[in-house]
C-alpha positions as CSV (number, residue, x, y, z in Angstrom):
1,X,0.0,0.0,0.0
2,X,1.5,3.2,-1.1
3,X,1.2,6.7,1.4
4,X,-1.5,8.2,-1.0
5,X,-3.5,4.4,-0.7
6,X,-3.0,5.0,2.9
7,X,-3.9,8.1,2.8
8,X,-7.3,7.3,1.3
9,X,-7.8,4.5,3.7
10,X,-7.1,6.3,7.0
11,X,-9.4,9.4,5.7
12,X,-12.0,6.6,5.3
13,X,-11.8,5.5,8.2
14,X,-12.1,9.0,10.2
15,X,-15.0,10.1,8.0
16,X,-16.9,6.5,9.1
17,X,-16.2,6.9,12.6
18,X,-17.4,10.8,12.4
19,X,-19.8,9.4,10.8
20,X,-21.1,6.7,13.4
21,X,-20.6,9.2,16.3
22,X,-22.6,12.2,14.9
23,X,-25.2,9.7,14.2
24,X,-26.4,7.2,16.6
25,X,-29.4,6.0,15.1
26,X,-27.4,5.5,12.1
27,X,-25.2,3.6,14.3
28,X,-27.7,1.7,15.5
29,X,-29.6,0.5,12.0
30,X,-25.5,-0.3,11.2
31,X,-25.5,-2.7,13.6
32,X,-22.8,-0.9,15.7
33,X,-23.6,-0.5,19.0
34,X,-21.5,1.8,21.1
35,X,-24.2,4.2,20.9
36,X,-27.1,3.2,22.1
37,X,-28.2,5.2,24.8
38,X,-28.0,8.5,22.7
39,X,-30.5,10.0,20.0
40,X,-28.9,12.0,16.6
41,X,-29.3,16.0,17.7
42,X,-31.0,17.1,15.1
43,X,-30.3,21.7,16.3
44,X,-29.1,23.8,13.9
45,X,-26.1,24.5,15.3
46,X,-25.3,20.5,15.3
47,X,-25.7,21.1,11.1
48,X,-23.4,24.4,11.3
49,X,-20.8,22.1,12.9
50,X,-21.3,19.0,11.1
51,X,-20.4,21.5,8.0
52,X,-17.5,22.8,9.0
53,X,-16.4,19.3,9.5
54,X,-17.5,17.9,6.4
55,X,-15.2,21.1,4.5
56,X,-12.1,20.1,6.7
57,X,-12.4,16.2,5.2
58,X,-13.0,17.4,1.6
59,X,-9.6,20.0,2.1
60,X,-7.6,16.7,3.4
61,X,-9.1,14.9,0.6
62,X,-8.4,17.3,-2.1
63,X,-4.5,17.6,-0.6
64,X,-3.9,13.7,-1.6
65,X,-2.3,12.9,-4.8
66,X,-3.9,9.7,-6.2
67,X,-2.0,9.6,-9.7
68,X,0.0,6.5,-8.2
69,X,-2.9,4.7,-6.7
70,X,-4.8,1.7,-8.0
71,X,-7.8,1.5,-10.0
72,X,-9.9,0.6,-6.7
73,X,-8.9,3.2,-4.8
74,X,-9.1,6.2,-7.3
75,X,-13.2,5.0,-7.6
76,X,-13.0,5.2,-4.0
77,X,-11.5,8.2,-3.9
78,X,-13.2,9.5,-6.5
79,X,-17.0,8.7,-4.9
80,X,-15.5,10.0,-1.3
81,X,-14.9,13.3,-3.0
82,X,-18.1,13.4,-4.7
83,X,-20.0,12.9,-1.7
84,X,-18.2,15.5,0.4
85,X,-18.8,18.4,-2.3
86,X,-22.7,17.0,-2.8
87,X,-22.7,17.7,1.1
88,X,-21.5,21.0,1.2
89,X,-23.5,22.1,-2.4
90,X,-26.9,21.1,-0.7
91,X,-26.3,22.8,3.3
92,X,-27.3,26.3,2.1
93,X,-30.6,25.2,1.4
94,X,-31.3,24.1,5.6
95,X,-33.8,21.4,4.7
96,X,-32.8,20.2,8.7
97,X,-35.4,22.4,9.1
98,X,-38.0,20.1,7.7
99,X,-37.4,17.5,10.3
100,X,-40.9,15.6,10.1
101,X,-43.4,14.2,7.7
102,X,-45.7,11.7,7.4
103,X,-43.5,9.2,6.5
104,X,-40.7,9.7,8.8
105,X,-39.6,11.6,11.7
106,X,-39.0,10.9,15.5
107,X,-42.3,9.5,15.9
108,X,-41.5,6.3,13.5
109,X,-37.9,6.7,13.3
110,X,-37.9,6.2,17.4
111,X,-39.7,2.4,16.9
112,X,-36.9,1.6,13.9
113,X,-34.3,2.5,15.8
114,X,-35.2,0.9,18.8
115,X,-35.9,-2.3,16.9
116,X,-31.9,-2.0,15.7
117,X,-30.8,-2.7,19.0
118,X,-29.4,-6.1,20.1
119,X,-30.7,-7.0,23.7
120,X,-28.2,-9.3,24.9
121,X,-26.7,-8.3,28.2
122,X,-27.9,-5.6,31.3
123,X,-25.5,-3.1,29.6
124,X,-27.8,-3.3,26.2
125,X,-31.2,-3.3,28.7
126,X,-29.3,-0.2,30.6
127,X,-28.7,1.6,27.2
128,X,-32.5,1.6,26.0
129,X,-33.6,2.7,29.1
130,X,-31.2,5.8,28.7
131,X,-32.5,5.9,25.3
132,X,-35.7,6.5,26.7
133,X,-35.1,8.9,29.4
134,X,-33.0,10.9,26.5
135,X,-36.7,10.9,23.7
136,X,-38.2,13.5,25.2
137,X,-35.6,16.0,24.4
138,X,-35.1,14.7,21.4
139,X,-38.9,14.9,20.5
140,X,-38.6,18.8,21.7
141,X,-35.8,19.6,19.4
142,X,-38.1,18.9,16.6
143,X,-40.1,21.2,17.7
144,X,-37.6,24.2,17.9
145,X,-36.2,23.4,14.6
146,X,-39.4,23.5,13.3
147,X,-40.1,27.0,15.0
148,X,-36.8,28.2,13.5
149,X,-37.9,27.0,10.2
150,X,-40.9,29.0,10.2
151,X,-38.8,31.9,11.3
152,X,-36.6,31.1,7.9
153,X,-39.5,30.7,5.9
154,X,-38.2,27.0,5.4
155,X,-41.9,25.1,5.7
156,X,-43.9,22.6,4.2
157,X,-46.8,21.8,2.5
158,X,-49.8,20.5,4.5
159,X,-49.8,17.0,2.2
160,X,-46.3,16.5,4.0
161,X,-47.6,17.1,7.8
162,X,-51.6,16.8,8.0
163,X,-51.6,13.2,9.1
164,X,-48.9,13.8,11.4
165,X,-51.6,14.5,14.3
166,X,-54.1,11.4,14.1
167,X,-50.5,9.4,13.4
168,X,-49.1,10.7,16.8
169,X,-52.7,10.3,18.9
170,X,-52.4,6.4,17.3
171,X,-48.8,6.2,19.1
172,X,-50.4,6.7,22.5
173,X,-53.2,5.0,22.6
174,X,-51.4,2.0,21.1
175,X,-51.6,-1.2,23.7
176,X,-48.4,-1.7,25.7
177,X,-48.3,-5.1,24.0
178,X,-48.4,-3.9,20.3
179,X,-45.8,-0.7,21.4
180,X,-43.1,-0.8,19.0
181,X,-41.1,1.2,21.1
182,X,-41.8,-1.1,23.9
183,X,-41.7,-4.5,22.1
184,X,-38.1,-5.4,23.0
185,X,-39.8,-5.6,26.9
186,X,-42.1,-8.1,25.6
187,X,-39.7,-10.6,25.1
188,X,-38.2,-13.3,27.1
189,X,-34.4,-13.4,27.2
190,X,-32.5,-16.4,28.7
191,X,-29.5,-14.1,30.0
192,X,-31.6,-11.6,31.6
193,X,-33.3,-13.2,35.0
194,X,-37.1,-12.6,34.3
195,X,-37.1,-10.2,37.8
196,X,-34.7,-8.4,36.0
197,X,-36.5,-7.7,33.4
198,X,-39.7,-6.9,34.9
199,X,-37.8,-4.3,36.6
200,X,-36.6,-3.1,32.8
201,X,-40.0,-3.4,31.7
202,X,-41.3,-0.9,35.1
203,X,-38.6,1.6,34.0
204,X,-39.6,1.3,30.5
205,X,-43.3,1.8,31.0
206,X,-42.9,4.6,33.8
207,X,-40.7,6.6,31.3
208,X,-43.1,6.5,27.8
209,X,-46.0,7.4,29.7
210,X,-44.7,10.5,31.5
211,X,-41.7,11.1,29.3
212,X,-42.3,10.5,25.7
213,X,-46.4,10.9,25.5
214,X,-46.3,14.3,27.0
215,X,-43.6,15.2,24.5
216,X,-45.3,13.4,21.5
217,X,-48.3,15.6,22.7
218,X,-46.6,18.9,23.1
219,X,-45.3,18.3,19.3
220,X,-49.1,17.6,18.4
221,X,-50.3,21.0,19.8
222,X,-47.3,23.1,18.3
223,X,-48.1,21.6,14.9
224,X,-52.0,22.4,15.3
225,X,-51.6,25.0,17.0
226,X,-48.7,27.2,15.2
227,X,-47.1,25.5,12.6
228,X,-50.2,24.4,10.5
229,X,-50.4,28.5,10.4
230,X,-47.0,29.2,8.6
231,X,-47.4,25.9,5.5
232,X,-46.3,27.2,2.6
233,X,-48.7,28.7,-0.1
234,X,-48.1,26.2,-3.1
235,X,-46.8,22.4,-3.2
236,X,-43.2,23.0,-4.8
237,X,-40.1,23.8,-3.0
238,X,-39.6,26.6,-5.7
239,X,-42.1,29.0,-3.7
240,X,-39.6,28.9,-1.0
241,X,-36.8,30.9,-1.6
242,X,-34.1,30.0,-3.8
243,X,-36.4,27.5,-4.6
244,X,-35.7,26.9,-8.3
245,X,-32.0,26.4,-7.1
246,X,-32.7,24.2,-4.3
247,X,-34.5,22.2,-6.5
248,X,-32.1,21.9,-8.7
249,X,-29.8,20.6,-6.2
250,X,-32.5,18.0,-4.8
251,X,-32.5,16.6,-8.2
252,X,-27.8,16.5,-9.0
253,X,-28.3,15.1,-5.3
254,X,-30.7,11.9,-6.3
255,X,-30.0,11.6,-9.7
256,X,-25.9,11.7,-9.7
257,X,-25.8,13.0,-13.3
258,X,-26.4,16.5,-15.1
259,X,-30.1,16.9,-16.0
260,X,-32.1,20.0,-15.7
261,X,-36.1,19.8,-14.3
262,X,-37.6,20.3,-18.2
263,X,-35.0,17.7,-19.4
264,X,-35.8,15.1,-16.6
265,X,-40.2,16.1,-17.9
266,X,-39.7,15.6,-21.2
267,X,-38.3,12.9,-20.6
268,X,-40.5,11.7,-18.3
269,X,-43.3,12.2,-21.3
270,X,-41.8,10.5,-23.6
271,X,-41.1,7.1,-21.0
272,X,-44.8,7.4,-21.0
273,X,-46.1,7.6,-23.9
274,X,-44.2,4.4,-25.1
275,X,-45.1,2.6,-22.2
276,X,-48.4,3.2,-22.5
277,X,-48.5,1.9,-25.6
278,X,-47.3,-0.9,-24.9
279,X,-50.2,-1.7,-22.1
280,X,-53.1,-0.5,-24.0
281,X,-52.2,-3.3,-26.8
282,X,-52.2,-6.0,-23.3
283,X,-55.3,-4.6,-22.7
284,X,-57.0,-5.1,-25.2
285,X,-55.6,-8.5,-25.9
286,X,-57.4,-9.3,-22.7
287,X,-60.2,-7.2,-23.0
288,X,-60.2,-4.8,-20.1
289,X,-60.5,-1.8,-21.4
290,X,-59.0,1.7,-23.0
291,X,-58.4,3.8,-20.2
292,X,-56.2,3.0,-17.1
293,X,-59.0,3.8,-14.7
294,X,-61.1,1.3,-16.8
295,X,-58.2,-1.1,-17.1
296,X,-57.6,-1.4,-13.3
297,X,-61.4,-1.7,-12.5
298,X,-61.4,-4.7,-14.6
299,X,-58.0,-6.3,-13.3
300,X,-59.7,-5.7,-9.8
301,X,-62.4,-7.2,-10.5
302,X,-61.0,-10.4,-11.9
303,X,-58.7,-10.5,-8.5
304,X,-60.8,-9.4,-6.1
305,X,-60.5,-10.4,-3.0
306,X,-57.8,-12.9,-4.0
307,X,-56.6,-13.0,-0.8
308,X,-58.0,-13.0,2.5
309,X,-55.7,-12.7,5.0
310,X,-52.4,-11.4,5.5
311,X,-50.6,-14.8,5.7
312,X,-52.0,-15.7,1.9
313,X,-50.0,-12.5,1.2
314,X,-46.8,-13.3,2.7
315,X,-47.3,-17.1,1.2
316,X,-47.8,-16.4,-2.2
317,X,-44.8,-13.7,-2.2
318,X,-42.6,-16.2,-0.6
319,X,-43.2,-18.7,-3.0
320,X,-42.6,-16.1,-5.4
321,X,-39.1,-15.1,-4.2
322,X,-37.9,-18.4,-2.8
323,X,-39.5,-21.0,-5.3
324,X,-40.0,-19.1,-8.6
325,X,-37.1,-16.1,-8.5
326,X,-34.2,-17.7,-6.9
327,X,-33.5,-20.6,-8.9
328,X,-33.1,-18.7,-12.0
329,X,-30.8,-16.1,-10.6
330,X,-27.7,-18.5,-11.1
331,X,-28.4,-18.2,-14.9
332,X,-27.4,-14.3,-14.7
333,X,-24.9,-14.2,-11.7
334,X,-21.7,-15.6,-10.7
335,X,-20.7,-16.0,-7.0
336,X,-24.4,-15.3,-5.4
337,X,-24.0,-14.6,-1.9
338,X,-25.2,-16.7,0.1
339,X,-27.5,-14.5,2.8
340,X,-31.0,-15.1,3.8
341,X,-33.7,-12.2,2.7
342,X,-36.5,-12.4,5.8
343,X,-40.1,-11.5,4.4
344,X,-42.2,-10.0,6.9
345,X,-45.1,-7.8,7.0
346,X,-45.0,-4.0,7.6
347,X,-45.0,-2.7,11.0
348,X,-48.5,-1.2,12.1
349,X,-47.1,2.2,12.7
350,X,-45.8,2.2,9.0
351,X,-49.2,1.4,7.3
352,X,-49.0,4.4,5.4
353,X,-45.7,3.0,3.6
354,X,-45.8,1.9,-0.6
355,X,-46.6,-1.7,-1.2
356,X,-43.0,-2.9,-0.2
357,X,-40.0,-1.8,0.4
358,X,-36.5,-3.3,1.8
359,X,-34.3,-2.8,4.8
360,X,-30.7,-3.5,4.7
361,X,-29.5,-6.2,7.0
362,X,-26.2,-6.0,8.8
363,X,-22.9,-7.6,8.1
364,X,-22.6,-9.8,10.7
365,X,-26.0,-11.6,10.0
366,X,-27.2,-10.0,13.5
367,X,-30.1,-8.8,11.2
368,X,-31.2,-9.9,8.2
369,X,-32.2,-8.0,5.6
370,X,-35.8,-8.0,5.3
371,X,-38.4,-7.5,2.3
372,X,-41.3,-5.8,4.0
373,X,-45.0,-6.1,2.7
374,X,-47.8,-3.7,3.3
375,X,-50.7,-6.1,4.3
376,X,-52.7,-3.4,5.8
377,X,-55.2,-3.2,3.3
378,X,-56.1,-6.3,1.5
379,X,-57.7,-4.9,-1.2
380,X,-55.1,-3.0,-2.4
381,X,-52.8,-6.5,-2.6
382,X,-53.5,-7.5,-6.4
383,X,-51.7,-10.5,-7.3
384,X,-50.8,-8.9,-11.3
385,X,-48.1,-6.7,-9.4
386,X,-46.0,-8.9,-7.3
387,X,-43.8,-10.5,-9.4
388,X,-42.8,-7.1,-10.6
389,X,-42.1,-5.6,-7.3
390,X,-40.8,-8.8,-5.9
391,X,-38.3,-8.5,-8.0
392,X,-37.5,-4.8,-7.3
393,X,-37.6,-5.4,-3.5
394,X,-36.6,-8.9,-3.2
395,X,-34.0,-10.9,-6.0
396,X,-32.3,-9.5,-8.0
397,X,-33.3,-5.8,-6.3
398,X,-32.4,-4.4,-3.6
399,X,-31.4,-7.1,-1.6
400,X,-29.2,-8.8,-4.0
401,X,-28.2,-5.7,-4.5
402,X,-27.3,-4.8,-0.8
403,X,-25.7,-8.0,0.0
404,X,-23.1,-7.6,-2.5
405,X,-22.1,-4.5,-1.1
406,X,-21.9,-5.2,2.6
407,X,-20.3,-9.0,1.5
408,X,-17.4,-6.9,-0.2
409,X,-14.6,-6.8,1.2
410,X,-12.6,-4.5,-0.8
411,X,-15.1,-1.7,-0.1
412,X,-14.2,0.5,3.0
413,X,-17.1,0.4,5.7
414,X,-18.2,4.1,4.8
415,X,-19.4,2.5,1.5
416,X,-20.6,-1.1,2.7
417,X,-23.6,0.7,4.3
418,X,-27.2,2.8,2.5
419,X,-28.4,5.4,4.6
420,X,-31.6,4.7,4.5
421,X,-33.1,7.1,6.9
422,X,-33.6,11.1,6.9
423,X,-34.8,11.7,3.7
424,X,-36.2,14.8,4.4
425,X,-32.3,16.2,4.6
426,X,-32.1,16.0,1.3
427,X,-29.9,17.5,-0.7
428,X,-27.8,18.8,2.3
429,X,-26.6,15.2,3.5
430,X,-24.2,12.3,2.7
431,X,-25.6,11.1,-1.0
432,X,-27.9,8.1,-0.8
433,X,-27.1,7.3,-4.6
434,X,-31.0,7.2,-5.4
435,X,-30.2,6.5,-9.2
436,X,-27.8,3.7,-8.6
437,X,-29.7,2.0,-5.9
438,X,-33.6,2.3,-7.4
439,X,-32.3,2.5,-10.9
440,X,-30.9,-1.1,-10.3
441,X,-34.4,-2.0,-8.6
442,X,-36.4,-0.9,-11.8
443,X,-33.8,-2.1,-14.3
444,X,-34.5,-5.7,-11.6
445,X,-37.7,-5.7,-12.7
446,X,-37.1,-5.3,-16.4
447,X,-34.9,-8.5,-16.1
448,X,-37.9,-10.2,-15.2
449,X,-39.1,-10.3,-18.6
450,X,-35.5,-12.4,-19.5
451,X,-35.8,-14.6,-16.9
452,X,-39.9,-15.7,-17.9
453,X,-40.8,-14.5,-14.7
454,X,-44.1,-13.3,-15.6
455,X,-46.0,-15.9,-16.3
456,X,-49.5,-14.7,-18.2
457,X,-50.3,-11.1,-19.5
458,X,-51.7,-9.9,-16.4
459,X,-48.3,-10.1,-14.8
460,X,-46.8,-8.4,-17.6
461,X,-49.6,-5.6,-17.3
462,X,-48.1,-5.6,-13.4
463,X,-44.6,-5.2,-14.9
464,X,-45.8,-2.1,-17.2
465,X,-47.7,-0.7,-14.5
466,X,-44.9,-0.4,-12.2
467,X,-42.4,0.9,-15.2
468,X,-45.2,3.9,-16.4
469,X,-45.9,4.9,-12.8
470,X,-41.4,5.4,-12.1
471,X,-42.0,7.4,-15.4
472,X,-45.1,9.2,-14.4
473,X,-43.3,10.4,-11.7
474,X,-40.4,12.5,-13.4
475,X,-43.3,14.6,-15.1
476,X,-45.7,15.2,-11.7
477,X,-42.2,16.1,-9.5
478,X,-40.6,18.4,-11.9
479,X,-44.4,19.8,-12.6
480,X,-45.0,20.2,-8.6
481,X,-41.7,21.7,-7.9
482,X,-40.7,23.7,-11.2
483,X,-43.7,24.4,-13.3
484,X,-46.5,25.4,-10.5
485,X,-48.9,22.2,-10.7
486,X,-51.1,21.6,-7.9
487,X,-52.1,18.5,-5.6
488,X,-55.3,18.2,-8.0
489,X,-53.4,18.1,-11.5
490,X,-50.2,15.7,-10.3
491,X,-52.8,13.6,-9.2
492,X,-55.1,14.0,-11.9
493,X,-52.1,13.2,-14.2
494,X,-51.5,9.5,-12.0
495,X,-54.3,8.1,-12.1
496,X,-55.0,8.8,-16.0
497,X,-51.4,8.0,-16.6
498,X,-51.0,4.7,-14.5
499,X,-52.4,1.9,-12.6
500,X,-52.4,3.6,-9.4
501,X,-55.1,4.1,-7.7
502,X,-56.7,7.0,-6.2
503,X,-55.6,6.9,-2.6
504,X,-52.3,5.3,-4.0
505,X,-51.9,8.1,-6.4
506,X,-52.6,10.8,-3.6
507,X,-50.2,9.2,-1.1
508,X,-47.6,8.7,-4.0
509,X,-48.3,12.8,-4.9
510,X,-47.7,13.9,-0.9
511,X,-44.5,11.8,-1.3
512,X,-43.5,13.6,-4.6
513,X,-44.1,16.8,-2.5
514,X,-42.4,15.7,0.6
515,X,-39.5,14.9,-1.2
516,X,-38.2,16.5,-4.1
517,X,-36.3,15.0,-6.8
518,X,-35.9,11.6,-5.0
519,X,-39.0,9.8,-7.2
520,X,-37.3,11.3,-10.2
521,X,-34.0,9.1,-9.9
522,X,-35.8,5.1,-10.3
523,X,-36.4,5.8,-14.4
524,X,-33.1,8.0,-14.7
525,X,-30.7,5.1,-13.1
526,X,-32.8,2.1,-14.9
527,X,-32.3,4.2,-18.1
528,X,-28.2,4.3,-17.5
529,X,-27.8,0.6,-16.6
530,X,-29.8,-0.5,-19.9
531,X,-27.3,1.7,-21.7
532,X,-24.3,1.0,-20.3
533,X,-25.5,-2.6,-20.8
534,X,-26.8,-2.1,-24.3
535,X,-22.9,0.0,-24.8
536,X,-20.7,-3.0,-23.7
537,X,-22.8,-5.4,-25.4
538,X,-21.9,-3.3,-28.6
539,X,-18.3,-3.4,-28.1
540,X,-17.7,-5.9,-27.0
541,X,-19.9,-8.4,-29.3
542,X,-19.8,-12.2,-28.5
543,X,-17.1,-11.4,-25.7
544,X,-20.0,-9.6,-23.6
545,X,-21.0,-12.0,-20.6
546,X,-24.2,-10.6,-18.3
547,X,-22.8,-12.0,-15.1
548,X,-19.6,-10.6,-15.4
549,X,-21.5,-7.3,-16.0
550,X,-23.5,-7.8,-13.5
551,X,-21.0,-8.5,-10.7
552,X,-18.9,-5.2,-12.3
553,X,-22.9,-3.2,-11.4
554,X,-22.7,-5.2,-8.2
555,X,-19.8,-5.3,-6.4
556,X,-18.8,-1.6,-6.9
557,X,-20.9,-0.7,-4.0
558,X,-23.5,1.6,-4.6
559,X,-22.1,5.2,-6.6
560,X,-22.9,8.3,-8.3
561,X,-24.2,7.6,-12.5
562,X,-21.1,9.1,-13.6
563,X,-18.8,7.0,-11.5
564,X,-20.9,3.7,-12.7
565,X,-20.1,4.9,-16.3
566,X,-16.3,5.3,-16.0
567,X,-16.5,1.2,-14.1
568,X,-18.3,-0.2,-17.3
569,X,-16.0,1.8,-19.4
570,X,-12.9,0.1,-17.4
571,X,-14.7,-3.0,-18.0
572,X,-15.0,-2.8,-21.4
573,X,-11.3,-1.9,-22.0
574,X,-10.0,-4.7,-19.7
575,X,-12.7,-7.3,-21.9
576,X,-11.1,-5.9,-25.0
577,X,-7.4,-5.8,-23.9
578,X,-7.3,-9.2,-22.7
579,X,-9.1,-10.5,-26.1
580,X,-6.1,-8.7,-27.8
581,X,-3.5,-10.4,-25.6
582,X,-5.5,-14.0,-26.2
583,X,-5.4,-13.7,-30.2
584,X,-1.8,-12.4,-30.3
């Protein structure tokens, strides 16, 4: 290892550790567990400090000559960089002072975060019950960043916050037994004498209900109280000021590549228009009708009320993923690692959350990563659409996806891990490499249609439906936050434009609204993998192998669109170089 390797290494390493120590709850969903007793502070003046820091690690970065280094190393140094100056570019805009929403904030993030921890010994029992004691203060500091971001002028729109209330009265009302926050207490543990724990479990109770419901309560009345005065006038961040800029930065911050909001609409058009060709001629193939709305009444009605309870649901996607997906994956990659994917339902205080989504697991198998289902409404489970986002979620999406990364070890820890949490920071926080990570997801499901995964037209429909509404979505977020649409048009425009529908389109909209730019990123990274895929097949011609492009999409860890494009390039030229050197 050279001085300029070790150079790259050791600044690494001090950025993770920063890292892990400014955020505990980031620590905690890591898997690392030093910090357990304490909550992120979330004050401004934590941000102000956490930038200065971030400058002081891009000037060490920027002093390190890498001309000698290996290939590995300059993408890591490279994608370090990157991240540092996305950091800094995105701080002026404060969105810190946006802290909740009805998708995420304190009031969920708390039961996550507390279902991260590992409750092994009295010293992990003694460090929720300082978690605890340390939530109310932690609730409270939402609040004054909230009151500072109405003195800013930094607010949202009332689709972002209106169900925050009733969301907050169901936290305190919820049964001791079905308390998220309080589940670990439920348990029996064979290393903690059961006096012991009832002891835990009196300290526990005492503290939620006159620590954290008072405080959950105080945030209720400040919201409906105050802050439900000061919302901003229209849905797009670009009423706000600098809001044209600040959108701009949302969308370099998600999308990792150089596209301006009329660019990412047009294109956004144009995705739908072919792809809605391509489901009206399904349609009427199988006689369900010429308009979407008419469409999904009729693929309702021929699945309605398919299933009946929540454990059909989990069946039939389990057979799905383990019976049906995973034996064909060995037919498009080499080297699969070998690490369970858990498929559970959604929690109840997440029953607002999309259809599915995935949760990392942690290295050391402590927690495994976990393909979660929304069961909450039955009726809204339509067997045409699983496959599709069974692949997205599940194999070969996100958690194929996730388990190459934290299984590599040539990756330096900072990189092994998604931070999956905060959204709302956005674009003024480390990059979570939305194209690379949901591009890969969409481009998953595309795959689907090589590996004969769906099985009739109907599934196929499911497979369109999910590709039209990622590309519905660059047109209603670039019309919300650059061209003045409303609520009523975005969603007007969904459910005429896809198979969503209309409480799905409305809850997709508030998300579009809540945060900007981050919906825009699925078709824009599934659009660069098909043609850096499409590019090396060119080149390369019968020397082009999918699982060896695969593994090079893989097992670079997740990274910025323009960083992806310079690894397939270096693949390309190692493919053709060593074909040179074989025919010489």
């Amino acid at each position: 290892m050279t001085m300029a390797e070790k150079a790259v290494h050791d600044l690494y390493e001090e950025v993770w550790k920063w890292k892990l120590l400014e955020s505990p709850e980031l620590s905690s969903f890591c898997g690392y567990h030093e910090y357990d007793d304490k909550w992120d502070d979330i004050s401004e003046e934590a941000y102000k400090r956490r930038e200065v820091c971030i400058q002081e690690f891009l000037e060490k970065a920027q002093s390190i000559d890498t001309s000698s280094c290996t290939w590995e190393t300059k993408i890591n140094y490279s994608t370090l960089v990157d991240d540092l100056k996305l950091y800094l570019q995105g701080t002026r805009f404060k969105s810190y002072l946006m802290p909740i929403n009805y998708i995420e904030g304190i009031h969920n993030d708390c039961n996550l975060t507390i279902s991260y921890m590992k409750f092994e010994t009295d010293d992990d029992f003694y460090k929720y019950i300082s978690r605890l004691e340390k939530l109310p203060k932690r609730i409270e500091q939402v609040i004054s960043v909230l009151k500072r971001g109405v003195e800013e002028g930094v607010v949202m729109f009332s689709g972002s916050v209106n169900l925050i209330p009733s969301q907050l009265d169901k936290f305190v009302n919820t049964p001791w037994d079905e308390l998220a926050l309080f589940k670990p207490m439920t348990k029996k543990y064979t290393n903690i004498p059961e006096e012991k724990l009832e002891q835990f479990q009196t300290q526990a109770k005492h503290l939620i209900s006159t620590g954290v419901y008072p405080a959950l309560m105080r945030l209720k009345a400040y919201l409906e109280e105050e802050y439900f005065l000061h919302l901003r006038p229209k849905e797009g961040i670009n009423c706000l000021e600098n809001g044209d800029q600040w959108y701009q930065q949302c969308l370099d911050f998600h999308l990792s590549c150089s596209m301006t909001p009329q660019q990412v609409h047009d294109l956004g058009l144009k995705e739908v228009a072919r792809i809605r060709e391509q489901m009206l001629a399904i349609a009427s193939k199988e006689g369900l009708g010429e308009t979407f709305p008419e469409i999904l009444a009729a693929i309702k009605k021929r699945q309605h009320k398919f299933f009946k309870t929540e454990e059909e649901v989990l069946d039939y996607v389990k057979n799905l993923c383990y019976n049906k997906i995973r034996p064909k994956l060995s037919n498009m990659f080499n080297g699969l690692p070998d690490i369970p994917m858990v498929i559970k339902p959604v929690p109840d205080f997440m029953k607002n959350a999309p259809a599915g989504f995935y949760l990392n697991g942690t290295p050391d198998g402590s927690r495994e990563g976990s393909y979660c289902i929304n069961t909450h409404n039955l009726d809204a489970c339509i067997p045409f659409q699983l496959p599709a986002l069974s692949l997205h979620e599940g194999e070969p999406g996100h958690h194929l996806q996730s388990i190459y990364t934290l299984g590599s070890c040539h990756l330096p820890q900072l990189r092994k891990f998604a931070e999956d949490s905060k959204y709302y920071l956005a674009p003024g926080k480390f990059a979570l490499k939305t194209a690379y990570i949901e591009g890969w997801g969409l481009y998953s499901e595309g795959l689907g249609e090589e590996m004969n995964m769906y099985e009739d037209q109907l599934d196929l429909l499911g497979r369109y439906s999910y590709e039209i509404f990622r590309a519905a979505r660059l047109v209603v977020d670039t019309g919300i936050h650059c061209f003045g649409w409303t609520r009523d048009q975005a969603l007007a425009y969904m459910t005429n434009n896809s198979l969503a529908s209309e409480n799905g389109a409305a809850r997709e909209v508030d998300r579009y609204i809540t945060w900007p730019g981050q919906a825009c990123a699925y078709k824009v990274g599934e659009i660069k993998i098909w043609e850096l895929r499409r590019k090396a097949e060119s080149m390369l011609g019968n020397r082009f192998n999918l699982k060896e492009f695969h593994h090079r999409i893989l097992s670079c860890g997740s990274v910025p669109l323009h960083i992806l494009e310079r690894i397939v390039d270096n693949y390309i030229s190692e493919k053709s170089l060593t074909n040179q050197q074989n025919s010489q």
